[in-house]
N, C-alpha and C positions, 0 to 999 in steps of 0.2 A: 741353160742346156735344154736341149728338144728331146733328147733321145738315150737311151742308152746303150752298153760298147753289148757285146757279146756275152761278156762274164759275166755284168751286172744282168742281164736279161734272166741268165739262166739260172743264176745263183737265187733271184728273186720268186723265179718260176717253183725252184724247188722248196723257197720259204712257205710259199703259198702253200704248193702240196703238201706237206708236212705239216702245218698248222693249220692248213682250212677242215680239216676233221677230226682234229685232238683239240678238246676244249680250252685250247689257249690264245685264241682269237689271231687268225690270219691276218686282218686289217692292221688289228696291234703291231705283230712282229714284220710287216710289211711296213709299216710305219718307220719302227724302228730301227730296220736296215737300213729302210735311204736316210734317216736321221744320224746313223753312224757313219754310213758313207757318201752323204750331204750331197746324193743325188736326186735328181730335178726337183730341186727346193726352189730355184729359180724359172720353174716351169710348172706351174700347178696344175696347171691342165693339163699338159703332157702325161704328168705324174698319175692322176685321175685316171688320164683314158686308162694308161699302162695297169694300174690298179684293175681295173674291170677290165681289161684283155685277160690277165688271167686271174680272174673269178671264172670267164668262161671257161679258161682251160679244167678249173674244179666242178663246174655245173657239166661240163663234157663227161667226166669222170663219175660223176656223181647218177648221170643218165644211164651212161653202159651196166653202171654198179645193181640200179634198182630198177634196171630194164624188166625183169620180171615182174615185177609190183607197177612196174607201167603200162604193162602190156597184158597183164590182166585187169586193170580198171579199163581199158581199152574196148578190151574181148568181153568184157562184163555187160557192154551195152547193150548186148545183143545175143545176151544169153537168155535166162527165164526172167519173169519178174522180180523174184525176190535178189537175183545178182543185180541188175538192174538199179532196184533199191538201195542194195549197200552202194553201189558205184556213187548213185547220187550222193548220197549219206558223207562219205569219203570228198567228195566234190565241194560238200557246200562246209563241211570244217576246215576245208583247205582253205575255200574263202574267208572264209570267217578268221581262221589266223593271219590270212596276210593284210588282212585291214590297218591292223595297227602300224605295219612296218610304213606301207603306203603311206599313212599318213601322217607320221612321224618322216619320213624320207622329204615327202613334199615339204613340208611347213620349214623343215631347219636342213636345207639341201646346201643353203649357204654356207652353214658354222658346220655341215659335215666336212665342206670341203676343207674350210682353213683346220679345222682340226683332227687332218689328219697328218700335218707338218707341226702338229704344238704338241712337243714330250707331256704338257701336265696333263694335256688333255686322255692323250691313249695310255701314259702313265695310272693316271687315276683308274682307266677302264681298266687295266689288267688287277685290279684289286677291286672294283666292280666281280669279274669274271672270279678271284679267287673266295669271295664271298656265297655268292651262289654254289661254287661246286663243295665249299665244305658244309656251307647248310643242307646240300643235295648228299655227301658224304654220311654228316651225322644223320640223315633219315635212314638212309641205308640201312646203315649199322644199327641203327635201336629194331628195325623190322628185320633183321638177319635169320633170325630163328624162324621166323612166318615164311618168308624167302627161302631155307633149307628143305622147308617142307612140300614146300610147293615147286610149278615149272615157271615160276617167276625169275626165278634166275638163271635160266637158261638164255645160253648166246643167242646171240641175232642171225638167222637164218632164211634161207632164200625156198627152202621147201615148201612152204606155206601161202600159200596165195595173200596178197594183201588185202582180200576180199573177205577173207578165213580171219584174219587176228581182231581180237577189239577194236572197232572202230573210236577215237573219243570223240567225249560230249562236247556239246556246243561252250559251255565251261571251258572245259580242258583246251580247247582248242582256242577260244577267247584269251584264256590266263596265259598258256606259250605262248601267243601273237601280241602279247603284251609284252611279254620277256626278250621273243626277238628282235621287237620293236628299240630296246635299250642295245642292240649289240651293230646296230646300224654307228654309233662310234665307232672308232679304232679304238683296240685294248678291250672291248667288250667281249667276251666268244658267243657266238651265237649258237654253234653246237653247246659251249656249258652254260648257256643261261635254257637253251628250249628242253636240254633234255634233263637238268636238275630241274625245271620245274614240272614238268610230265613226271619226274620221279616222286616229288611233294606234293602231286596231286594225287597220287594212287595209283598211276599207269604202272604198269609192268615195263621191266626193263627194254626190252625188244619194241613194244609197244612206240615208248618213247622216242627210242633212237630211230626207227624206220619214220615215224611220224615227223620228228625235224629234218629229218633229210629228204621228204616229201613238201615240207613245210620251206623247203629251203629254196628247192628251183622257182616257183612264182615272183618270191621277195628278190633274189641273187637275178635273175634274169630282167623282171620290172627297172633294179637298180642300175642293170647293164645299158637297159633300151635307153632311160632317161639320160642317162650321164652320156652317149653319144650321139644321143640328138640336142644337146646342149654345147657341146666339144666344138670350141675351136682355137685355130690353132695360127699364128701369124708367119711360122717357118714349115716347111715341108717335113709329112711326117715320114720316116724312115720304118717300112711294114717289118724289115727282117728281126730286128731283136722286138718287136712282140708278136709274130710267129713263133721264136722262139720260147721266149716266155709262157706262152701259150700253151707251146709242147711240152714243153716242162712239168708244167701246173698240172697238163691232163696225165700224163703218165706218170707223173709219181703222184697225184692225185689219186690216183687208182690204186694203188698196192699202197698210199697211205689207209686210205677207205678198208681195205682189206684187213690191215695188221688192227686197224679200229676196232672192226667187228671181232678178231679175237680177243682183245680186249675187255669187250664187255661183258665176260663173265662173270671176271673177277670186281672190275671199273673201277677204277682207283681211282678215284675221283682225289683224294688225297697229295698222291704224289702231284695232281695239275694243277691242285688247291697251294701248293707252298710253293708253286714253283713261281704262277701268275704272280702269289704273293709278296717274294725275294723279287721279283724282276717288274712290279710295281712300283714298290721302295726308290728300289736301283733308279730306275726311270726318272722318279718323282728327284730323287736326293742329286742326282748328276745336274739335271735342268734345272732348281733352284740355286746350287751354288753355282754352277755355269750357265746364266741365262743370256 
């Protein structure tokens, strides 16, 4: 199969949105639909591109969302010095995180592909992802009291110039691009692997989450350019059901994004933690006795 029907486009569109920004790994449960519904299992590349048509539709969603934070490191350039300064500052930790992902992408772009049609494979990641978010969990929770006292745990907000919050260290920025580097699997989450470890590194909640979702368009995009200048394809591609998908992905993409940021005031990282963990299992336990 080359393509897919209308339902499967949009059904998948909306997997994505809904799981490409709650720490339970898009790639995973993207996996795992066409794995249930044993669609383009016989087309991998097809499967691929459709896969990265909508990541764009989430990177589209994800640009409107932190347009503000874009458009002030933008306007930063060419403001005083000292914005100027943070602009770059902001600039070369964004580099600095996406190095890992780059170069973990290149080196195993082969075994990304096949494992993203192998259940042990994204199986295994989604207990990957459940580990992270309850080690990022228990941190939480033992700093609760430090957190009450402080505006550390206040939600994520767009009032603020991205230019105004912490910038992180070259560390900080090194350690997440290391974490996102592991969510380049299916079943990995790359929201709960970059922003539990910005949380066990000391960032601030806000911090973190605005930071992976900056940290995300370089990596999400780099993996997009690559994988369709590799694509090809031996049957004619049919554009309407990944339009579709596309539209999907960005518009509930975006009011996924939204219900996220309420979210993190409370972050239950918990409830994502048992759920990766049961739907790990699940995964791992169906594929070994039905291989």
């Amino acid at each position: 199969m080359s393509s897919y029907s209308f339902t499967e486009a949009a059904f998948l569109g909306l997997v994505q949105a809904v799981t490409e920004f709650l720490p339970v790994s898009s790639d995973g449960h993207l996996a795992l639909a066409n794995w249930i519904m044993n669609t383009g299992s016989d087309d991998t590349a097809f499967g691929l591109l459709f896969t990265v048509t909508l990541h764009i539709g989430t990177v589209l969603a994800t640009i409107l969302f932190l347009w503000s934070d874009i458009k002030a490191l933008v306007m930063g350039l060419f403001g005083s010095p000292d914005r100027r300064f943070q602009v770059l500052r902001m600039a070369f930790v964004i580099i600095i995180g996406s190095i890992p992902a780059a170069i973990v992408g290149l080196s195993l772009r082969n075994f990304i592909e096949d494992s993203f049609f192998n259940p042990l494979v994204f199986g295994s990641g989604f207990l990957v992802t459940s580990l992270f978010l309850e080690v990022a969990y228990r941190t939480k929770r033992s700093r609760q009291k430090s957190l009450a006292s402080s505006d550390e745990g206040r939600p994520v907000t767009h009032r603020e110039s991205v230019i105004d919050w912490p910038i992180p260290t070259t560390k900080q920025a090194l350690m997440i691009g290391l974490a996102q580097s592991l969510a380049i699997l299916p079943g990995v989450s790359r929201s709960g692997t970059t922003i539990s470890t910005g949380l066990l590194l000391g960032m601030k909640p806000e911090t973190a989450v605005r930071f992976s979702f900056l940290l995300s368009l370089p990596a999400i995009i780099g993996a997009e350019l690559l994988e369709v200048l590799h694509f090809q394809s031996a049957t004619p591609i049919d554009l309407k059901p990944l339009a579709l998908g596309l539209a999907c992905a960005a518009v509930g993409g975006f009011f996924a994004l939204k219900l996220l940021v309420r979210m993190v005031r409370d972050f239950k990282l918990r409830i994502f933690s048992v759920y990766t963990l049961a739907l790990g299992i699940l995964v791992l336990g169906v594929a070994i006795l039905n291989p």
